[in-house]
C-alpha positions as CSV (number, residue, x, y, z in Angstrom):
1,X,139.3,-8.3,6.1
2,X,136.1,-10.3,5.4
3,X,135.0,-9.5,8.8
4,X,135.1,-5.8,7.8
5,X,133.6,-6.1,4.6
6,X,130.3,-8.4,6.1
7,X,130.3,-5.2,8.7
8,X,130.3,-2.5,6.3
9,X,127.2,-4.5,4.5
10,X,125.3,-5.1,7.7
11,X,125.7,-1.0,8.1
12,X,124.7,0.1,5.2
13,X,121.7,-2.6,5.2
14,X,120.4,-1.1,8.1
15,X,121.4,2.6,7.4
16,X,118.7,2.0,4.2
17,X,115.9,0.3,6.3
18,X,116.2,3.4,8.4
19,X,115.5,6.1,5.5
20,X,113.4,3.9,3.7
21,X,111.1,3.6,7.1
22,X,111.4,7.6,7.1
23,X,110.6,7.6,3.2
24,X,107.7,5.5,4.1
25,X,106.7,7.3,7.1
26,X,107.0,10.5,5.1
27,X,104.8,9.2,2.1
28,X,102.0,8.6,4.9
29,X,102.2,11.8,6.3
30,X,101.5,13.3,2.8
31,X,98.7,10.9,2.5
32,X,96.6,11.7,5.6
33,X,97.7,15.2,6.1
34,X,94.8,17.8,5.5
35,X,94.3,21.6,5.1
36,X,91.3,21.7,7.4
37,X,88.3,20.0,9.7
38,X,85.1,21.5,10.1
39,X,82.4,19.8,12.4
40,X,79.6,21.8,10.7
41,X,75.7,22.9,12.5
42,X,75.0,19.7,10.3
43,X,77.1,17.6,12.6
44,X,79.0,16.3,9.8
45,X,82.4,16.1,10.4
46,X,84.0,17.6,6.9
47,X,87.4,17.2,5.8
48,X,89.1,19.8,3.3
49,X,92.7,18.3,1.8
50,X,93.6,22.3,0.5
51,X,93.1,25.6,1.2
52,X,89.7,26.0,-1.1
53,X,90.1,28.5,-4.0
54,X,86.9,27.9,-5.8
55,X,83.8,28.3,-3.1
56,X,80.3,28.6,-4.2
57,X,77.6,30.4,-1.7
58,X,74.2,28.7,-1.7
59,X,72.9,31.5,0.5
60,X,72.7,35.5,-0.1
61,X,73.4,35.4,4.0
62,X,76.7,34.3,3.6
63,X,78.0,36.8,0.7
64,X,79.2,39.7,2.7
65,X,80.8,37.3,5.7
66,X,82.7,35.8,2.7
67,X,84.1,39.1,1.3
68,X,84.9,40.3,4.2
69,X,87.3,37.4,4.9
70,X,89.0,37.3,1.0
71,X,86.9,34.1,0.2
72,X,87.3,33.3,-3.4
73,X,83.3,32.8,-4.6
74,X,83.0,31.9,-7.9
75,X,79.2,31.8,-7.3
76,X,76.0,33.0,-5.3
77,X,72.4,32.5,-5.7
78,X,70.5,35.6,-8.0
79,X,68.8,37.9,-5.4
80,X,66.9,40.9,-6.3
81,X,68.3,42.2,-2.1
82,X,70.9,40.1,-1.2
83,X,73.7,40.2,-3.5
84,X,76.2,43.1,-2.5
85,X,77.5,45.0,-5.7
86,X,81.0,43.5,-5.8
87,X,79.1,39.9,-6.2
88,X,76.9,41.1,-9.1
89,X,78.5,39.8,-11.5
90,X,79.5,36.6,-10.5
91,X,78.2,33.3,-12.2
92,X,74.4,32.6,-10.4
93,X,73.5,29.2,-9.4
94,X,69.7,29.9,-9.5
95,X,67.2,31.6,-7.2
96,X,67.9,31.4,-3.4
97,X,65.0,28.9,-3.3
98,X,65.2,27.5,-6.5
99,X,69.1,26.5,-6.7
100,X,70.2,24.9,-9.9
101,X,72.5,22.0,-8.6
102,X,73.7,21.3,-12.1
103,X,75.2,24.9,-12.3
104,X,76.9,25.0,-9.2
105,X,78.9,21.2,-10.0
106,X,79.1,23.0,-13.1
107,X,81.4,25.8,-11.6
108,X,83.6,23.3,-10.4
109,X,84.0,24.5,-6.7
110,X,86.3,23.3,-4.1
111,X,84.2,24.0,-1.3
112,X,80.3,25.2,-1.1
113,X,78.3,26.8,1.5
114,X,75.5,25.3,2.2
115,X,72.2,27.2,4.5
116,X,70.6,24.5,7.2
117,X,67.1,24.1,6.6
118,X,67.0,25.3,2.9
119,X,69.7,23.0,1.2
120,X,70.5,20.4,2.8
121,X,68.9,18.1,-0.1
122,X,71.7,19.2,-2.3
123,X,74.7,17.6,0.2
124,X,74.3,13.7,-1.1
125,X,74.5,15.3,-4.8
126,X,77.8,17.5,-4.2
127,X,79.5,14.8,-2.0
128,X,78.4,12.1,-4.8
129,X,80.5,14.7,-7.5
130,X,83.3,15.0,-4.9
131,X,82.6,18.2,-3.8
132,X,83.1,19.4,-0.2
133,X,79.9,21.0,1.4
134,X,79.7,22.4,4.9
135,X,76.2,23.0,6.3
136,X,75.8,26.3,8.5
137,X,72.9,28.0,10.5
138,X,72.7,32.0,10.4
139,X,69.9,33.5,12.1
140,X,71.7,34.9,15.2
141,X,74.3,37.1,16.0
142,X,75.6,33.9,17.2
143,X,75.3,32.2,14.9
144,X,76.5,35.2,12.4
145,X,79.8,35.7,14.5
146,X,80.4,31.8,14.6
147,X,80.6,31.8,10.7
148,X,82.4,35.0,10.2
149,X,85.6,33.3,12.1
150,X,84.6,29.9,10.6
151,X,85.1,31.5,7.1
152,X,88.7,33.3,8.0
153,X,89.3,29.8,9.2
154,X,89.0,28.6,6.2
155,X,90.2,31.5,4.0
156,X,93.8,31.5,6.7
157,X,92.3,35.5,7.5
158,X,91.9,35.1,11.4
159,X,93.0,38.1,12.2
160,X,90.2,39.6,9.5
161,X,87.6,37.4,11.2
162,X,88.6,38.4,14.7
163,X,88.3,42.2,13.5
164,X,85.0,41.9,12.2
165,X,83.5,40.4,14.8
166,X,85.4,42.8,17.3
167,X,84.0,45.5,15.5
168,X,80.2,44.3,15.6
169,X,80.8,43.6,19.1
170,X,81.7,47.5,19.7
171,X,78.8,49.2,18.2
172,X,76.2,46.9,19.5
173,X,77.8,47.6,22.8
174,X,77.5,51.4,22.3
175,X,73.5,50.9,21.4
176,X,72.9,49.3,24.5
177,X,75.0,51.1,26.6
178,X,72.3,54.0,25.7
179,X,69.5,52.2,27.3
180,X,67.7,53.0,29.8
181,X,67.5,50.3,32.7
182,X,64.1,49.4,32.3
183,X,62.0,46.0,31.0
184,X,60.0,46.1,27.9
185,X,57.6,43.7,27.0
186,X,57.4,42.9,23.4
187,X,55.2,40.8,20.5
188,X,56.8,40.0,17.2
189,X,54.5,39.2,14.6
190,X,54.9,37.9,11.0
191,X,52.2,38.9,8.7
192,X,51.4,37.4,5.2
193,X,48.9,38.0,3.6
194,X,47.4,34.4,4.3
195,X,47.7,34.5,8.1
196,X,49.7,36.0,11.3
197,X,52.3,34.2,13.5
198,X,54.0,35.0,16.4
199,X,58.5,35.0,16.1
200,X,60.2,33.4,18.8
201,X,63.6,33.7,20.0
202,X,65.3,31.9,17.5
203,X,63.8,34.4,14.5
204,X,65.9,37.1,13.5
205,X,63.7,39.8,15.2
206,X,63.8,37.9,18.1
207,X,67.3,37.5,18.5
208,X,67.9,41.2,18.1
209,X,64.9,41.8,20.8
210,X,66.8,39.5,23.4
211,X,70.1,41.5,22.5
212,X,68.2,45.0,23.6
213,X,67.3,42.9,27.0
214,X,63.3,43.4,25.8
215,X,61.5,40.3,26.9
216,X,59.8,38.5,23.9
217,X,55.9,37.4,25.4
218,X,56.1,34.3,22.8
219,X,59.3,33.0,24.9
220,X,57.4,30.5,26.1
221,X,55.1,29.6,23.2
222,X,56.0,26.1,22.0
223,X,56.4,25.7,17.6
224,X,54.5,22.4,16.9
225,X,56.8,21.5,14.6
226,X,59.5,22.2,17.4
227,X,61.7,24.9,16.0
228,X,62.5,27.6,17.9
229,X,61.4,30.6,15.1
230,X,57.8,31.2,14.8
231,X,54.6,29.6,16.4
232,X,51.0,29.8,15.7
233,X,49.6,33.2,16.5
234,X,46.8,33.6,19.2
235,X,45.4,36.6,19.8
236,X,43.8,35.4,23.2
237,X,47.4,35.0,24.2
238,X,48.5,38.3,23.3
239,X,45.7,39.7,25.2
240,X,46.6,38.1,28.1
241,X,50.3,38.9,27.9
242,X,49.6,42.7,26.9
243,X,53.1,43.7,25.6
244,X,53.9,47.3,25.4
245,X,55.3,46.9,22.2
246,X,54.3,45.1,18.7
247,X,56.9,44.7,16.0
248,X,55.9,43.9,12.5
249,X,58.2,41.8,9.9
250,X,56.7,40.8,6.6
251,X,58.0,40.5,2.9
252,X,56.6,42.6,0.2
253,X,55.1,46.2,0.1
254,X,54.2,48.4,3.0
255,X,50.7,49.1,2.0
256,X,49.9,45.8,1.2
257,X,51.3,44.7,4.6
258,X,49.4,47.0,6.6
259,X,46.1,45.9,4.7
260,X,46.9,42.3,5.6
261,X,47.5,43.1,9.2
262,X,43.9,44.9,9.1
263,X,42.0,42.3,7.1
264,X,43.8,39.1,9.5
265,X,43.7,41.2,13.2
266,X,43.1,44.5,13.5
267,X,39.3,44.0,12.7
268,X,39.2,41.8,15.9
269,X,38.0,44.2,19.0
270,X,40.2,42.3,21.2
271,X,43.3,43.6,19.7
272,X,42.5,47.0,20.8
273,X,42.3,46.6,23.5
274,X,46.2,45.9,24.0
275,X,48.2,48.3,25.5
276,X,50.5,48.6,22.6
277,X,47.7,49.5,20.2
278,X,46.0,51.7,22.6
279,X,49.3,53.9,23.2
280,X,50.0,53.4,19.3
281,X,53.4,51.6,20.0
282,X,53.2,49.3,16.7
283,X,55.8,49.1,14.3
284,X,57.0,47.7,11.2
285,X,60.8,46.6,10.8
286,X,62.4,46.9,7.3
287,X,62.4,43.4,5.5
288,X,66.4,43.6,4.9
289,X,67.4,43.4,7.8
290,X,64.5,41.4,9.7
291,X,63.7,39.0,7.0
292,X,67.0,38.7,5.2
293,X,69.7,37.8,7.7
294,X,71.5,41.4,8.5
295,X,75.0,39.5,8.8
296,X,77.6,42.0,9.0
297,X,74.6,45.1,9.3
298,X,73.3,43.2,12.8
299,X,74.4,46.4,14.8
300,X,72.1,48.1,12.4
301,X,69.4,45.9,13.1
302,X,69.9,46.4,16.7
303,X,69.8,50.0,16.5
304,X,66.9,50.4,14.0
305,X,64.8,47.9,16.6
306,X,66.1,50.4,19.5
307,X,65.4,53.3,17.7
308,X,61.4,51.9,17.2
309,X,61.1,52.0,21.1
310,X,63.5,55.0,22.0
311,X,63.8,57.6,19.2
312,X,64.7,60.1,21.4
313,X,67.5,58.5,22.8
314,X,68.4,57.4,19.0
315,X,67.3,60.2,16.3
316,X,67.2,59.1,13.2
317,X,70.0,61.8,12.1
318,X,72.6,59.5,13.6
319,X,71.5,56.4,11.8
């Protein structure tokens, strides 16, 4: 009988090492288990431990992407352009460039959205207040399409995500489907009212030029601070590479653009002496969507670039 009895102990001794290993095991689980990892265009691995429900936009850019994927923003930069109508009247954080840091930890977010190159001084602050922050580049369609699933990622809307980007896919397709096979050589030039430079591949206008299969003469032109946007402009270069076609971006008026293209180039005799100017193929591409990143509106971007070159082919009663 004692023999039994020291066996039923040893049993249940064991039976409660077992669950409370489990128990244990369980606990762990719990502990290390997480909603989400992003390896953002930062290369900072971020961790988020639940699905956010209070995310802050640092960037305009990323507004519409957001919406489109039932993010829950609680707050966006104040833009006079780049906040969509159903964002007005969400809580601002400060101008794009001028971003109040005390407003945003203020709005107690769960996750913010950071744009590389233009705020990543804020990261240290938010991660010091225990705030996720994920870092993101959105110039290209690339890039545009990489944070549209990232954001559905996050938000559990893949399907949305996938839909969206499916969509873009589709009517950029149709534009250049419309194309006729040939090569056109093209400048991009940013003017200011200070000075003229040159966009590279890596600019929005140039990334919507590649798209069309134009080639961009500054492909090849070097930035000396080595980014892959904008280089100094030479107009002894241009010459030389004689696109058929100049685009214009700048920021501000029309008038006042044109008047700073004259006063900065057009008084040089060289520059008429380009093909482009001589057959009057010059033209100036709407800020919105050349300037401000187009996001969601690339296809328009594409086809408004398009349209510049072929207008026949694209009238501008179907835009």
């Amino acid at each position: 009988m004692n023999r039994k009895i020291v066996f039923l102990f040893t049993c249940v001794f064991i039976m409660a090492g077992i669950f409370s290993g489990c128990a244990n095991n369980n606990s762990q689980n719990a502990k290390t288990s997480s909603y989400l990892t992003i390896t953002d265009d930062a290369n900072r691995t971020v961790t988020l431990n639940k699905k956010p429900e209070r995310i802050v936009a640092l960037s305009t850019s990323f507004l519409e992407p957001l919406h489109a994927v039932k993010a829950p923003v609680v707050g966006c930069p104040s833009s006079k352009m780049g906040v969509p109508a159903y964002y007005k009247d969400l809580p601002k954080v400060g101008a794009v460039y001028n971003i109040n840091i005390e407003k945003v930890v203020g709005l107690k977010p769960d996750l913010v959205i950071a744009m590389k190159g233009m705020n990543d001084k804020f990261v240290s602050t938010l991660e010091s207040n225990n705030i996720p922050v994920i870092v993101l580049d959105m110039k290209s369609y690339d890039q545009v399409k990489h944070c549209v699933a990232l954001f559905a990622q996050i938000t559990g809307e893949k399907e949305k995500g996938t839909a969206v980007n499916q969509k873009m896919d589709r009517e950029i397709k149709l534009i250049k489907d419309k194309l006729p096979k040939e090569t056109k050589k093209v400048a991009i030039l940013h003017s200011t009212a200070q000075d003229v430079t040159v966009q590279l591949d890596g600019s929005i206008a140039g990334s919507v030029a590649k798209m069309l299969g134009f080639t961009n003469v500054a492909s090849d032109i070097k930035s000396p601070d080595g980014g892959n946007e904008s280089a100094p402009y030479s107009l002894e270069v241009l010459v030389k590479k004689d696109p058929d076609v100049i685009f214009v971006t700048s920021m501000g008026d029309l008038k006042t653009i044109k008047k700073a293209m004259k006063d900065n180039v057009e008084n040089n005799a060289a520059w008429h002496t380009l093909r482009a100017v001589k057959e009057g193929h010059i033209y100036y591409l709407p800020q919105h969507l050349f300037l401000l990143n187009p996001g969601l509106h690339y296809p328009e971007a594409v086809k408004i670039m398009a349209q510049k070159i072929y207008p026949e082919i694209f009238p501008k009663k179907d835009k």
